[in-house]
C-alpha positions as CSV (number, residue, x, y, z in Angstrom):
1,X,-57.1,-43.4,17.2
2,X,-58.1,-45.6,19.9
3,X,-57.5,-45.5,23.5
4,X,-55.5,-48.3,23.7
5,X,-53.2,-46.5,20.5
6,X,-53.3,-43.3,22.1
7,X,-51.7,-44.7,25.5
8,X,-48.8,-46.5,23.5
9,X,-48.3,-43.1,21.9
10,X,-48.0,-41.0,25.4
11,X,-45.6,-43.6,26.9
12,X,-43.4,-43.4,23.7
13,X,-43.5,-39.4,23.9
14,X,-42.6,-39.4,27.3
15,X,-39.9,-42.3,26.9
16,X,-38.4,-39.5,24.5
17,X,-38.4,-36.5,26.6
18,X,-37.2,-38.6,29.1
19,X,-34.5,-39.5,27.5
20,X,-33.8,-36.2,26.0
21,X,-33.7,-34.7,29.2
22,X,-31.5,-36.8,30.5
23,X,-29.3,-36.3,27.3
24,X,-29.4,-32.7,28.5
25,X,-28.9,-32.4,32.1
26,X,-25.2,-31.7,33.0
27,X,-23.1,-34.4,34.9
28,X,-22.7,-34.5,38.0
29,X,-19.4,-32.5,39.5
30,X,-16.4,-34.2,41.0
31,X,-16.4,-33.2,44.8
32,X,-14.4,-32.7,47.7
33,X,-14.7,-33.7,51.3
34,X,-12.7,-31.9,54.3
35,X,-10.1,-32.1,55.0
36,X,-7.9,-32.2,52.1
37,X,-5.0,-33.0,54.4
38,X,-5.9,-35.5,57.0
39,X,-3.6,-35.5,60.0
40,X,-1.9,-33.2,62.2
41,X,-1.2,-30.6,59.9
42,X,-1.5,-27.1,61.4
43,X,-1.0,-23.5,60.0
44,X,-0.7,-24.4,56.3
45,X,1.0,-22.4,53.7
46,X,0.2,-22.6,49.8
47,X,1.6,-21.8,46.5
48,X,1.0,-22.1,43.3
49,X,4.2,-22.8,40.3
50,X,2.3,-23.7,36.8
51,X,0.3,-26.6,37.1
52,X,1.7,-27.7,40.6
53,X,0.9,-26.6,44.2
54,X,3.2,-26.8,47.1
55,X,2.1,-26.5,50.6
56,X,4.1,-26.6,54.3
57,X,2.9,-26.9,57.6
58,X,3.4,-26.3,61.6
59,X,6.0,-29.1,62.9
60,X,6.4,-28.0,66.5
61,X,8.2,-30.5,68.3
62,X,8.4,-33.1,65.6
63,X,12.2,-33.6,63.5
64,X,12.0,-33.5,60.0
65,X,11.0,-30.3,60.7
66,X,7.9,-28.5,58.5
67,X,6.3,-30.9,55.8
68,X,6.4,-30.7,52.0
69,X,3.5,-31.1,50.4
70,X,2.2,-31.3,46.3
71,X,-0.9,-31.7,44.5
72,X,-1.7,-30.8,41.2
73,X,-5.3,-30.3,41.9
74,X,-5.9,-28.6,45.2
75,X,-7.3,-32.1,46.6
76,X,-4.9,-34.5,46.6
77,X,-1.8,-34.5,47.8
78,X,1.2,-36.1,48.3
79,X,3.8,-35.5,51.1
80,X,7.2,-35.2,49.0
81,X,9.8,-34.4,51.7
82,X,10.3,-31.5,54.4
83,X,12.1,-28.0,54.5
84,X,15.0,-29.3,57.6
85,X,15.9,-32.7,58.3
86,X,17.1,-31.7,61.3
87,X,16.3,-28.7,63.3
88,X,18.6,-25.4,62.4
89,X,21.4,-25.5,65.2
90,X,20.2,-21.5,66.4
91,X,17.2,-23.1,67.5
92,X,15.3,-25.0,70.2
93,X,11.9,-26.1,69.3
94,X,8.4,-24.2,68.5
95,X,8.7,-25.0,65.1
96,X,5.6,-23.3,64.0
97,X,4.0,-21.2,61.2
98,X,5.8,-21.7,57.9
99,X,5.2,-19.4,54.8
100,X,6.3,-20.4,51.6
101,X,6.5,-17.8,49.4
102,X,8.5,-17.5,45.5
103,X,10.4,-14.0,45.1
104,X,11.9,-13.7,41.5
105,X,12.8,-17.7,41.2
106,X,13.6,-18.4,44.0
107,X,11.8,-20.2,47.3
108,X,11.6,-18.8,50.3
109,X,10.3,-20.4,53.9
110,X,9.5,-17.8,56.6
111,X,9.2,-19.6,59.6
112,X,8.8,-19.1,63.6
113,X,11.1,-21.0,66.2
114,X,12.7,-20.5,69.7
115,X,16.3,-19.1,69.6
116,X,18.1,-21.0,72.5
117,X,18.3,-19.3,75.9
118,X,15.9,-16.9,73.9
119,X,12.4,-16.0,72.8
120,X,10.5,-16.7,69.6
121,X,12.0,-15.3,66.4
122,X,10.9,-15.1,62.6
123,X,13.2,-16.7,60.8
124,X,13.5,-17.6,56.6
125,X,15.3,-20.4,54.7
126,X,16.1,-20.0,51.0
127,X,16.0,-22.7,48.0
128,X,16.0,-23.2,44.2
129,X,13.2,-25.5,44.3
130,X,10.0,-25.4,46.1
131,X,10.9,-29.1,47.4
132,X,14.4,-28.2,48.4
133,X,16.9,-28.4,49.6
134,X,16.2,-25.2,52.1
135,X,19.1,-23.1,53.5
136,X,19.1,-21.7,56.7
137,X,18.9,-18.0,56.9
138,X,18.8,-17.2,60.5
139,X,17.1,-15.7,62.4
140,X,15.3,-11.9,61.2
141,X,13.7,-10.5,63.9
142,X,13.6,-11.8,67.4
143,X,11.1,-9.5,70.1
144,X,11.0,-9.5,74.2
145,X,8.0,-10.8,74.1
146,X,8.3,-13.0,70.6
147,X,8.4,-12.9,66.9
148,X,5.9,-15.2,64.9
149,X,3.7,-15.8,62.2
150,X,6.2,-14.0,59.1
151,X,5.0,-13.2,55.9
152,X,6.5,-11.5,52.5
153,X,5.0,-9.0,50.3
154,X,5.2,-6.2,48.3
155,X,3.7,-2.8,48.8
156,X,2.1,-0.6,46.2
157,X,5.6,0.8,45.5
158,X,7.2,-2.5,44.3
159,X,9.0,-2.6,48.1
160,X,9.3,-6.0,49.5
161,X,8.1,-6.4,53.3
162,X,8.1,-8.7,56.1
163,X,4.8,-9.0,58.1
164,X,4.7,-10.4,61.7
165,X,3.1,-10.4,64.9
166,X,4.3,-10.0,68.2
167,X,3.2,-12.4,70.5
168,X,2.7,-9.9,73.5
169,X,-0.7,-12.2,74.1
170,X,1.9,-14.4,76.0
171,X,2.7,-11.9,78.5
172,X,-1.3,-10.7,78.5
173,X,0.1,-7.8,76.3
174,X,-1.3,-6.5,72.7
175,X,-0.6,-8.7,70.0
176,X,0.3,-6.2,67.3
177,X,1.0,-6.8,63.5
178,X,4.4,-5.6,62.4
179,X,5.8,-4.4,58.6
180,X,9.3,-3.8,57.8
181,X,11.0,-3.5,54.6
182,X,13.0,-7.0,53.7
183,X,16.4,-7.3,51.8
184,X,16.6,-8.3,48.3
185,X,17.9,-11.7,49.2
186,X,15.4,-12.3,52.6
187,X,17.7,-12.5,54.9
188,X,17.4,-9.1,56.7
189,X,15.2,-7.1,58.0
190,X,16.3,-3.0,56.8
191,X,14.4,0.4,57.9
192,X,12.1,0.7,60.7
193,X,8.6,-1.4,61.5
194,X,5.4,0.0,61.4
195,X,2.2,-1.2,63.5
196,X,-0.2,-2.3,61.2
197,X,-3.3,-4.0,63.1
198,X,-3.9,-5.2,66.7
199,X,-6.2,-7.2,68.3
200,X,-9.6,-5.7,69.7
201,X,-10.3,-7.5,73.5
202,X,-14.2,-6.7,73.1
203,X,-14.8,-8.5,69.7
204,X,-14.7,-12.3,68.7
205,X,-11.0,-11.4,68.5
206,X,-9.7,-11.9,72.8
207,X,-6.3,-11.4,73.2
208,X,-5.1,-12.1,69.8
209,X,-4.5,-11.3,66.2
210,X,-2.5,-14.0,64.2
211,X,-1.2,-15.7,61.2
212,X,-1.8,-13.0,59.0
213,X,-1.9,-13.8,54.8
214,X,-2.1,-10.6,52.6
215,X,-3.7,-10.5,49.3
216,X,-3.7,-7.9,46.7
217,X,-6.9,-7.9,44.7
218,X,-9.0,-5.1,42.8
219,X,-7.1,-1.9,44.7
220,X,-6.7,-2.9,48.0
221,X,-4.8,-4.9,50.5
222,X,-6.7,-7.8,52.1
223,X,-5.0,-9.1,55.3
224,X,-6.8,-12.7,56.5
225,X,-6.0,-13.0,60.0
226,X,-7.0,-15.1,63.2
227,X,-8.0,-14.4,66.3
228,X,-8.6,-15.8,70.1
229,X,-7.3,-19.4,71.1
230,X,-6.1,-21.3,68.7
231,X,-5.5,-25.1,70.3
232,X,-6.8,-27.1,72.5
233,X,-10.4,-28.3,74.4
234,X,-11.0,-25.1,75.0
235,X,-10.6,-23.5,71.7
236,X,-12.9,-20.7,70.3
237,X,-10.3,-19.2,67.0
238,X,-11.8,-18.0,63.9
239,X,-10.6,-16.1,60.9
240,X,-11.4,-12.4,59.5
241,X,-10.0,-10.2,57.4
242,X,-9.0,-6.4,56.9
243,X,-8.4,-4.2,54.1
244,X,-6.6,-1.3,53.0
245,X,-5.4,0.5,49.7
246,X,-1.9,1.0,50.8
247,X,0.3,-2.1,53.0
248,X,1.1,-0.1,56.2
249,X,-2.9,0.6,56.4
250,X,-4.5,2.2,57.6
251,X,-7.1,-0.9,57.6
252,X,-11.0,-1.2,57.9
253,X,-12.1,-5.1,59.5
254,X,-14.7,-6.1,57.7
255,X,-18.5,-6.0,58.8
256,X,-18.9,-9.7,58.3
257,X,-16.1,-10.6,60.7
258,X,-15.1,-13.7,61.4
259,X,-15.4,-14.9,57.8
260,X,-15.3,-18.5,59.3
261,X,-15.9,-20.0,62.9
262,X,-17.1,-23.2,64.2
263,X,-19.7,-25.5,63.4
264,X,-21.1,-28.6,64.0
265,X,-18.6,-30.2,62.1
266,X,-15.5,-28.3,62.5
267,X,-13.9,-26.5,65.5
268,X,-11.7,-23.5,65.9
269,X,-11.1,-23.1,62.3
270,X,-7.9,-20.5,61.4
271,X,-4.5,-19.8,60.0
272,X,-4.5,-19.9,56.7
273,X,-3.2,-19.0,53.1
274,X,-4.4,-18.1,50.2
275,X,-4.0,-19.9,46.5
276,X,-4.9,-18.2,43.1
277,X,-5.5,-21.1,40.7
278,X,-5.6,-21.2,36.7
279,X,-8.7,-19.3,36.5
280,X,-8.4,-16.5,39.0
281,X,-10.0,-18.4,41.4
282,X,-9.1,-17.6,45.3
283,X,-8.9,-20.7,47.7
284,X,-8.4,-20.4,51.3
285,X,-6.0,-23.4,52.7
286,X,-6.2,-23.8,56.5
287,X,-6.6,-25.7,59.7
288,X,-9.7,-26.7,61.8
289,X,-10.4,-29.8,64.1
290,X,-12.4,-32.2,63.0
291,X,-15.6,-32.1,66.0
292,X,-15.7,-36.0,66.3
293,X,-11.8,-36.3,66.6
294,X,-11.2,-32.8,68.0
295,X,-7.6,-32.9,69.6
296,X,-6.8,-36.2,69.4
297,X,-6.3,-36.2,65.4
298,X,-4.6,-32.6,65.4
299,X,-5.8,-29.4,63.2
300,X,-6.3,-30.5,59.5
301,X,-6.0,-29.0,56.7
302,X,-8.8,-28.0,55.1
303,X,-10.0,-26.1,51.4
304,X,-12.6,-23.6,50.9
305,X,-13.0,-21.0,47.8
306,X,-13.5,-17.9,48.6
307,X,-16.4,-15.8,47.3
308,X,-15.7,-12.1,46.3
309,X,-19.5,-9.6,46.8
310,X,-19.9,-6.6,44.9
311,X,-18.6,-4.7,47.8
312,X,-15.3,-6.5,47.1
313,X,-15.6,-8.3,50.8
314,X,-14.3,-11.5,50.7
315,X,-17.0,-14.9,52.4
316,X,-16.0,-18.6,52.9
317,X,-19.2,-20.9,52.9
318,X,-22.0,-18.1,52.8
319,X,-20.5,-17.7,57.0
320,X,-21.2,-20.9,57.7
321,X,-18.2,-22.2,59.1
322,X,-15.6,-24.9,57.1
323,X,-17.8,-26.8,54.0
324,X,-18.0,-30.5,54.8
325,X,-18.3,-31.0,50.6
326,X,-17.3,-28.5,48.0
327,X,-17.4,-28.7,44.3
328,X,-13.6,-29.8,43.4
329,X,-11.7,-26.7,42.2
330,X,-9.9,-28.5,39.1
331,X,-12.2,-31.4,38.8
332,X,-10.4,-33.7,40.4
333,X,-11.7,-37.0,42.5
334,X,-10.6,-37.0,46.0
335,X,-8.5,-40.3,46.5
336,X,-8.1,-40.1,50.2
337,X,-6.3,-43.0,51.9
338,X,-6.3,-43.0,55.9
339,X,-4.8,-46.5,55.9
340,X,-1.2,-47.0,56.9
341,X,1.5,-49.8,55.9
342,X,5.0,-50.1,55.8
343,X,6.9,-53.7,55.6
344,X,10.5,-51.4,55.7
345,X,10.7,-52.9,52.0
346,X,12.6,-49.3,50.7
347,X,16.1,-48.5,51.0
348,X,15.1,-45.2,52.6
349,X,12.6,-44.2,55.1
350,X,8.7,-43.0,53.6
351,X,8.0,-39.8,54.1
352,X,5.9,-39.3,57.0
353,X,8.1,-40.6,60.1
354,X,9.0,-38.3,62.6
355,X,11.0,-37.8,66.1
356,X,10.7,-36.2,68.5
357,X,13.3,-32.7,68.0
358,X,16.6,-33.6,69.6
359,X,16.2,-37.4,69.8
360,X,17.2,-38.8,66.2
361,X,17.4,-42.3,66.5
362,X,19.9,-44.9,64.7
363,X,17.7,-46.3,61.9
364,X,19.0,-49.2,59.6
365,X,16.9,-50.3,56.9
366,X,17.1,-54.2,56.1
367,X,15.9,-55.0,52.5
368,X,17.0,-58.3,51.7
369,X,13.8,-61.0,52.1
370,X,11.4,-59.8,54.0
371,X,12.1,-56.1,55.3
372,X,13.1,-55.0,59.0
373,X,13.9,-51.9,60.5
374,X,16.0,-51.6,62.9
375,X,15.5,-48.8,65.4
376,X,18.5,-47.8,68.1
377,X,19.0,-44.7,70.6
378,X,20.7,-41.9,69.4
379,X,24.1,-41.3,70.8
380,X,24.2,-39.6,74.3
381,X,20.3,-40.7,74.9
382,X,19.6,-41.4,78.2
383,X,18.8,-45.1,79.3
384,X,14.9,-45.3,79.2
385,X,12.4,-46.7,77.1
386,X,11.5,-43.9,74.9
387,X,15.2,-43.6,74.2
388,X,14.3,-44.1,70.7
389,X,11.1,-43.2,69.2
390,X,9.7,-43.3,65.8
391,X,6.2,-42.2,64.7
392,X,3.3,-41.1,62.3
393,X,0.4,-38.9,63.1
394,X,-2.8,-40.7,63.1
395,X,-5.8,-39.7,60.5
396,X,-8.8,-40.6,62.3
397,X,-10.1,-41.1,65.9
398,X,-11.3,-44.9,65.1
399,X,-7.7,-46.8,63.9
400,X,-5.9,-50.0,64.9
401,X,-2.2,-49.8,65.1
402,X,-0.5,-53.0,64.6
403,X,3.3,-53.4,64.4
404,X,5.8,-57.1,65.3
405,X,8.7,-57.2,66.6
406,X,11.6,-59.7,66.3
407,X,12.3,-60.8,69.8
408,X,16.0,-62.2,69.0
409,X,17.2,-58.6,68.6
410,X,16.6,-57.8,72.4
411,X,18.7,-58.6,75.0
412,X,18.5,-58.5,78.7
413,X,17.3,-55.5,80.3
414,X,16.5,-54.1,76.7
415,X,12.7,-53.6,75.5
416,X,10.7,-52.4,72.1
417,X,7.3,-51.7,71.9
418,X,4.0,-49.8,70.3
419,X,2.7,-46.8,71.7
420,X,0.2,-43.6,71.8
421,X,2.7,-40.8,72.2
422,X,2.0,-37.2,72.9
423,X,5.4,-36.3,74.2
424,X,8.4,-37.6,75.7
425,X,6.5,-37.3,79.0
426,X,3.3,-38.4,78.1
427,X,2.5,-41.4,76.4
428,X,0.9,-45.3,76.9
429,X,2.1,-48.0,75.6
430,X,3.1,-51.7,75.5
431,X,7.0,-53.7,75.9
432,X,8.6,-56.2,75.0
433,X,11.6,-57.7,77.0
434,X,13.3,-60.9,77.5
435,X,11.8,-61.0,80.6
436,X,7.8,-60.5,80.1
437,X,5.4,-57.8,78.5
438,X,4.5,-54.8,79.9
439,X,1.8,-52.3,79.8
440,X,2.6,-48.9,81.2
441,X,1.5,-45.3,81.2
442,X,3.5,-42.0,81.5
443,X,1.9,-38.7,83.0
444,X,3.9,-35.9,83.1
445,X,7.1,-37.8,83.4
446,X,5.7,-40.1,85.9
447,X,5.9,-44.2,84.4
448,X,3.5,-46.2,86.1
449,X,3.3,-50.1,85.3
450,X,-0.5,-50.7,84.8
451,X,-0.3,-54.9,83.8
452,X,2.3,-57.7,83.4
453,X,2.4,-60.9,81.5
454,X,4.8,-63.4,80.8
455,X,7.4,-63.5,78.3
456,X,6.2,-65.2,75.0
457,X,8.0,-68.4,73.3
458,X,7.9,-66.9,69.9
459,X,11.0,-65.3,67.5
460,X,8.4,-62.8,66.3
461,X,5.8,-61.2,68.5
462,X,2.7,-58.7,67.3
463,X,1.2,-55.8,69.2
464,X,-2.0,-54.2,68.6
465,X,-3.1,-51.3,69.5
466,X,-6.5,-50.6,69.2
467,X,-7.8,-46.8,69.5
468,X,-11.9,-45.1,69.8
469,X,-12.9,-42.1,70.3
470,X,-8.6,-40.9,69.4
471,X,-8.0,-41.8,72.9
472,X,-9.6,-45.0,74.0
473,X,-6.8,-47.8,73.9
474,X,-6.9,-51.2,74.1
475,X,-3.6,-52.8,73.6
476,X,-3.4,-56.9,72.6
477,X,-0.3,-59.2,71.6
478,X,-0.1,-62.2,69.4
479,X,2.2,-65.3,68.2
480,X,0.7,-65.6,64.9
481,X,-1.1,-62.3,63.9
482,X,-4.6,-64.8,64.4
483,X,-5.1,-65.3,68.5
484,X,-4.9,-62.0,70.0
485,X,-4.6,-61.9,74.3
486,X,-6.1,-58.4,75.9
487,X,-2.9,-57.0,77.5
488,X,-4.6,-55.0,80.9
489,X,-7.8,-53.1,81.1
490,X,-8.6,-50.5,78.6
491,X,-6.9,-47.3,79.0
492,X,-7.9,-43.7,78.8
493,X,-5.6,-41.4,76.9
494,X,-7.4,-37.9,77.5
495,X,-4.1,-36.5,78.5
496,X,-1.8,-37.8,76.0
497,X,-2.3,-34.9,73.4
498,X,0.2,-31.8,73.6
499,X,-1.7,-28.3,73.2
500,X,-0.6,-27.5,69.8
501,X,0.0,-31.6,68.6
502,X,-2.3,-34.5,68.0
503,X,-1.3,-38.0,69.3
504,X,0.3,-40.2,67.4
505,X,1.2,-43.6,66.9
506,X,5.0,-44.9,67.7
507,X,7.4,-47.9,67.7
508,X,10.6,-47.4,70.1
509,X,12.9,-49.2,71.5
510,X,15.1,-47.9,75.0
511,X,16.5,-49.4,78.2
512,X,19.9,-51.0,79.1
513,X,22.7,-49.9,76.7
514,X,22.2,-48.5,73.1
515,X,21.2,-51.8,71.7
516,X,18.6,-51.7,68.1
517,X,15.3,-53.3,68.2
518,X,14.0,-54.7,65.1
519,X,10.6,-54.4,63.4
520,X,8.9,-56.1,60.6
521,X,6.0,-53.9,59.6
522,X,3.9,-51.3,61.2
523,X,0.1,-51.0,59.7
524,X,-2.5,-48.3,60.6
525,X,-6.3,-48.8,59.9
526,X,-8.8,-46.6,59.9
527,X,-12.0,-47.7,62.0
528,X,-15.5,-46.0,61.0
């Protein structure tokens, strides 16, 4: 054979093994970025019915109060509905912490909130369905110093308990973990607690030990639990985990402690549950803030399986803090969406919209043509611009907000506008009146007009809002949704975000009278 012959021959050979080996090599697995959840979605809860996977999550100060969420795949999800569309009359805010939990077919949400005139208390609510509708239960167990962070589950004797800690950290006390037996039906607390666990001030730990989740795997009793601060700029939580053979302990922390802390991608990670899929598999649901968003964006929910050693101690991400990409559990493909749009063309309002607690605004849904919402005070509100507020929690630090209002629907003395809302007293925004536009910011109550323009000649005006950073705002106005004008100087919303809530994007109308403002659209998009 020649040379020439002999170099045709090598190329085909390795064409073949080539192609062979490409025959052979496995295809690439579908994966998953963090977080599963985008949003401000704290404290999340997880089960598992079948095929399907329910989840809830901290609501705070926000009406409908604690989210439902399913997925079939661990990844995506879909918010379905919420466990109260309106807050439970016993109680006055600090919606916080919900567990869902299934006891013998039927669904259970332990929750915390603040009894009025009174301190926190664990609470549950009761339902046939995962989804709901959720009956009210009461409160179970209400403390001096405050009851929060419940959980069900049954001992090695088949005897149902209720865990919960104490929130003595609020008073610079303790913050022990509590078990007492529960009632058949979950609505009452029988027998006598125990103290199970308490935080340790010299380790990673500080002042607190938190939203405990117990599993029962290979003999023994595994309580994840967090620790330290949980919220804010100056966070430092992380989660660890003790075990024991028996429910009321006596537990050993484990060595590796915290399983999970922050990175350079994820802060304050914590509060969790945990998921057993199809195939045994042990997944950890829970919050973290996202480092470029931090605050701003709120705690999202994020998804890690959870490795079990031969010692039978439990580690998330080799102890490398939350995974930025994980192999997806089921196989799914992440379809994440962090764009926003609603033309108010549905008879009901999308899941998603919230109030602030206490403040339920009139909302009429106009479906003929083109839709319009139209958005009024609640009875007995006060005369003021945030009388009536209606808003979503943004997904990302970069967006632009966009919303128009119909300027025939206000009358004198009357305004609607777009805003970044952290609370009730402290938000920035933009108005419309008959009399001009207005930019204005609110600190701590305080409303200080920061720019005024002229009233515009047009039946249907559009506001921008556009956001860097989560709380860099520039707000704009236009005529024809094609010539934008600058509205003022840029504005810096540092403040804006609440220590346990992200900000979030609103539409509200207030001022003279209980009058409706109407809106044709509102549209959120998500900036790189």
């Amino acid at each position: 054979m020649n040379q020439r012959k002999r170099n045709v021959t090598l190329v085909v050979i390795c064409l073949m093994l080539a192609t062979f080996a490409h025959a052979q090599a496995p295809a690439a697995q579908p994966s998953y970025s963090n977080p599963v959840i985008a949003g401000d979605y704290p404290d999340p809860s997880i089960i598992r019915t079948g095929d399907d996977y329910w989840a809830t999550a901290t609501g705070s100060e926000w009406a409908p109060v604690y989210p439902i969420l399913h997925s079939h795949d661990l990844v995506n999800w879909k918010l379905v509905g919420s466990v109260f569309p309106d807050p439970p009359s016993w109680a006055e805010g600090s919606f916080w912490a919900p567990e869902i939990s299934e006891y013998k077919g039927k669904f259970y949400v332990f929750y915390t909130a603040r009894k009025r005139g009174g301190p926190l208390c664990v609470a549950s609510a009761s339902s046939d369905a995962p989804a709901g509708p959720y009956h009210d239960n009461g409160p179970l167990m209400c403390q001096e110093d405050g009851s929060i962070d419940a959980f069900p589950v049954i001992d090695e004797n088949g005897v149902r308990y209720l865990i919960w800690k104490e929130d003595g950290n609020s008073r610079n006390q303790p913050t022990p973990l509590w078990a007492q037996p529960l009632s058949e039906d979950g609505t009452t607390l029988i027998g006598e607690p125990k103290e199970i666990l308490r935080n340790e001030r010299t380790s990673w730990e500080g002042g607190v030990v938190e939203g405990p989740f117990v599993l029962r795997r290979n003999g023994h009793f595994y309580i994840f639990y967090s620790g330290n601060a949980c919220c804010g700029l100056k966070c430092n939580y992380a989660l660890g985990v003790a075990r024991s053979e028996k429910l009321l302990g006596p537990y050993e922390k484990s060595p590796r402690n915290p399983l999970v802390r922050s990175n350079s991608t994820w802060k304050c990670p914590g509060h969790g549950s945990v998921v057993t899929d199809q195939q045994g598999r042990t997944f950890l649901l829970y919050h973290a803030y996202g480092a470029r968003d931090f605050i701003f964006v709120g705690r999202e929910a994020v998804l890690d399986e959870i490795s079990w050693g031969a010692d039978n101690w439990p580690t998330i991400n080799g102890n490398n803090g939350v995974s930025v990409r994980a192999i997806s559990p089921l196989g799914a493909v992440q379809r994440a969406d962090n764009n926003f749009l609603d033309h108010f063309e549905s008879r009901e309002l999308l899941p998603g919209w919230q109030w602030p607690q206490g403040h339920r605004p009139v909302i009429t849904l106009t479906t003929e043509n083109e839709g319009v919402i139209s958005l009024a005070p609640g009875s007995g509100e006060r005369n003021d611009r945030l009388a009536a507020v209606l808003a979503r929690p943004t997904l990302a630090g970069n967006y632009v907000a966009t919303t128009s209002i119909l300027t025939g629907s206000l009358v004198a003395g009357a305004e609607a506008g777009l805003a970044a809302f952290g609370d009730l007293k402290n938000a920035m925004g933009v108005s419309i009146a008959t009399d001009g536009i207005t930019l204005w910011e609110r600190r701590n109550g305080r409303t200080t007009t920061m720019s005024k323009l002229p009233a515009v000649n047009a039946t249907q005006v559009q506001l921008r809002m556009a956001v860097k950073k989560g709380y860099e705002l520039q707000f704009a106005f236009s005529a024809d949704g094609k010539k934008w004008t600058p509205i003022g100087n840029k504005l810096q919303g540092v403040s804006l975000a609440p220590w346990d809530r992200s900000i979030r994007v609103a539409i509200f109308s207030g001022g003279a009278g209980q009058i409706p403002a109407k809106f044709g659209y509102v549209r959120i998009v998500t900036e790189p």
